[in-house]
N, C-alpha and C positions, 0 to 999 in steps of 0.2 A: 725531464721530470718536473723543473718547476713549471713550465708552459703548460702542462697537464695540469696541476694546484692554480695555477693564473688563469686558465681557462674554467675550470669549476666556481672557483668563487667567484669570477664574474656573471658566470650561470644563476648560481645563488642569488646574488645580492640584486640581480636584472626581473630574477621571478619575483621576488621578495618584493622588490621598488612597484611593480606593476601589480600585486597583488594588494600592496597597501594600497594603492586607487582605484577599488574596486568599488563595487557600490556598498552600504550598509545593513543589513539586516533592520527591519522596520518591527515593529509590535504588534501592529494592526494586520487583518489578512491582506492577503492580494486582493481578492475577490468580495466586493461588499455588496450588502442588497438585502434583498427578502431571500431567503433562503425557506421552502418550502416542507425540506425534509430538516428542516429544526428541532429540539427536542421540546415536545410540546407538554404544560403541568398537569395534564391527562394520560401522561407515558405512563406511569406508575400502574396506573389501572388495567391495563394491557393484560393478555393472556399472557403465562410465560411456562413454558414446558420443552423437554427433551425433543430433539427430533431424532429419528431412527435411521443412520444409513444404510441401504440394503445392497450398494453397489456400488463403484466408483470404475472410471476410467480416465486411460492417459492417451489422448491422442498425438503422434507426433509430426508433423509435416515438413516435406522435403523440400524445406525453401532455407535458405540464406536470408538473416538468422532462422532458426528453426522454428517454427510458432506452434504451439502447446497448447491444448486444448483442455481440461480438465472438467468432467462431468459427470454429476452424481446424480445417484438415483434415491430417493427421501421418504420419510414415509411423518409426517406433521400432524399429529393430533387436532382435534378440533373441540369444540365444547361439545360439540354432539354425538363426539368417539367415547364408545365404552371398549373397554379393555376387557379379552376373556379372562377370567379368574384362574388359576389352576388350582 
């Protein structure tokens, strides 16, 4: 039993030792540059409306892991959609 308690907390204290030398968490991103898809001070001005789902699907495929497709079908106003009235 104690060889069981002496084997854990050398478990411990071994992940612990090797996780405090791990690298740091930085502030800055990984990835610097021009970024294209940026938010630009002309966002605001943007159309902004509902979009309509009319459909959706779940593909699933027989592969180790399984890979998952998910696909929808949309319907996106435009400024030159007029809506019937009822």
């Amino acid at each position: 039993m104690k060889t069981n308690i002496t084997r854990i907390l050398f478990f411990v204290l071994t992940i612990g030792s090797l996780a405090a030398c791990g690298p740091q968490a930085s502030a800055t991103p990984a990835a610097q540059g021009d970024n294209p898809y940026a938010a630009q001070a002309s966002d605001s001005e943007l159309m902004r409306g509902d979009v309509t789902i009319d459909s959706s699907s779940l593909a699933v495929g027989e592969s180790q892991p399984p890979h998952l497709t998910l696909n929808f079908a949309y319907f996106q106003p435009t400024p030159c959609y007029q809506g019937v009235s009822k």
